[in-house]
C-alpha positions in Angstrom: 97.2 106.5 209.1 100.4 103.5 209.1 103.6 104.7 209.3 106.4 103.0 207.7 107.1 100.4 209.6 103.8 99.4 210.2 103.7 99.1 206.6 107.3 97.3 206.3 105.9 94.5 208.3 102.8 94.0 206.4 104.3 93.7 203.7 106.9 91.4 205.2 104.5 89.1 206.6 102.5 88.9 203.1 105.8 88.2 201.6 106.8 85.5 204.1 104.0 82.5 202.6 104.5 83.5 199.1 105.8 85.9 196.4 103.6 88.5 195.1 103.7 90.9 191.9 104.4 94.4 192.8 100.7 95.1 191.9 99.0 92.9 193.9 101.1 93.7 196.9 100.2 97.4 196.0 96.7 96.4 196.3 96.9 94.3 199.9 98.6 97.3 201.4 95.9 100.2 200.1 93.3 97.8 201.6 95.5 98.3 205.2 94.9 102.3 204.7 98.2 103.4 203.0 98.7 106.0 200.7 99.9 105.8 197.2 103.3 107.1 198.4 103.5 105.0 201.2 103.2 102.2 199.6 105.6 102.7 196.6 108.6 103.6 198.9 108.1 100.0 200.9 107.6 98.3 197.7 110.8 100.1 197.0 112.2 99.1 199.9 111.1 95.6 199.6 112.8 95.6 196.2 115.7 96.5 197.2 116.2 93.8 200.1 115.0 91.6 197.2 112.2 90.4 199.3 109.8 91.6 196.7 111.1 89.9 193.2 108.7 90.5 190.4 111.1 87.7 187.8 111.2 85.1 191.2 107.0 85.4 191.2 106.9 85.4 187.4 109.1 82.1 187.5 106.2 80.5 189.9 103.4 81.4 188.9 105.2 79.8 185.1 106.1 76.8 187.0 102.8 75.9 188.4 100.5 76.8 185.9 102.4 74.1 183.3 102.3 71.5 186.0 98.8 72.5 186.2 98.1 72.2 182.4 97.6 75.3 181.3 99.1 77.3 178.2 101.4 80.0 177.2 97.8 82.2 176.5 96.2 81.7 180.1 99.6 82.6 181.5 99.9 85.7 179.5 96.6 86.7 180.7 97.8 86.1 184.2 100.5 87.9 183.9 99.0 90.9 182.6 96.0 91.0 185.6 99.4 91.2 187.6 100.8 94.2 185.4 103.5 92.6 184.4 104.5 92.3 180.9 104.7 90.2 177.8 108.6 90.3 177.4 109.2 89.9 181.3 107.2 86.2 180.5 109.0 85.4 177.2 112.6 85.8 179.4 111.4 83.7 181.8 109.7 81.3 179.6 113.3 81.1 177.0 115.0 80.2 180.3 112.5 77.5 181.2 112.5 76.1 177.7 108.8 74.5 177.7 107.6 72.5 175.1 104.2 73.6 174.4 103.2 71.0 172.1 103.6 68.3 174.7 101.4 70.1 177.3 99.0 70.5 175.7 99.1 66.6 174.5 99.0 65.9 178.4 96.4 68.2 179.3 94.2 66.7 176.6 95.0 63.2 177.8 95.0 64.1 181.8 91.4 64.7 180.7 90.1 62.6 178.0 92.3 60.0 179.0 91.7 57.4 175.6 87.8 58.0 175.3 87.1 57.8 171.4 85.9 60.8 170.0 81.7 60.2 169.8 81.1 62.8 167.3 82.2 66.3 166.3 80.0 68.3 169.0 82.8 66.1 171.5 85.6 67.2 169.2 84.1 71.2 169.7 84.2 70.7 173.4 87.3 68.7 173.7 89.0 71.8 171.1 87.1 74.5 173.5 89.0 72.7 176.6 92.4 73.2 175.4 92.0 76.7 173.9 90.4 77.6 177.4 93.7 76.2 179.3 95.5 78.5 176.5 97.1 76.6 173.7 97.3 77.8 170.2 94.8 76.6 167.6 98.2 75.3 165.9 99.0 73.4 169.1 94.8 72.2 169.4 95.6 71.1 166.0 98.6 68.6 166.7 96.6 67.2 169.4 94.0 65.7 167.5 96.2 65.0 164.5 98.1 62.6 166.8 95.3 61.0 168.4 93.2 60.9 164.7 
């Protein structure tokens, strides 16, 4: 059985290399042997020293996965194996203001680069990349109508 503190600087030195949902740091600290009540009063307590801020991990995880390419979809999935919600993304991502459009013209270039479309099995597979990575069938759409 932890006690508190034990707990306190688990947590701690989880949070110390990077920010974590409040689910996922749930999850590391059951593994240790904590009870469910244990663990919600130091994620509590980690709140409230603002160690443990779900709108701070929801802003990096934003960050790096549209650096990385990826679109508003594959984030929302993310965010949701994270248990955090659709309307906690949209505030972040109205604050961010990402143009979704252009990433996804990137993405497709970072990858295709200017190869020539062969023939429309390439055009399914180059279409199945970008809705993979998360883009709208609207924003799959403007890609290829700008590089026709």
């Amino acid at each position: 059985m932890l006690d508190q503190q034990t707990l306190r600087k688990a947590a701690l030195n989880y949070l110390s290399r990077r920010d974590y949902s409040r689910a996922a740091l749930a999850i590391k600290l059951q593994r240790k042997g904590a009870t469910a009540s244990d663990v919600a009063a130091v994620l509590d307590w980690c709140s409230a020293q603002n160690y443990l801020n779900e709108e701070r991990f929801l802003l990096m995880i934003v960050r790096n996965r549209c650096n990385q390419g990826y679109g508003y979809r594959y984030i929302l999935q993310e965010c949701r194996q994270h248990q955090l919600t659709e309307q906690q993304l949209n505030a972040v991502i109205a604050a961010e203001d990402i143009d979704w459009w252009q990433l996804a013209k990137h993405a497709y270039q970072k990858k295709f680069a200017d190869k020539a479309i062969a023939d429309y099995q390439d055009k399914v597979k180059r279409m199945a990349y970008l809705q993979r990575r998360g883009f709208s069938s609207e924003q799959i759409r403007a890609v290829f109508d700008q590089n026709d």
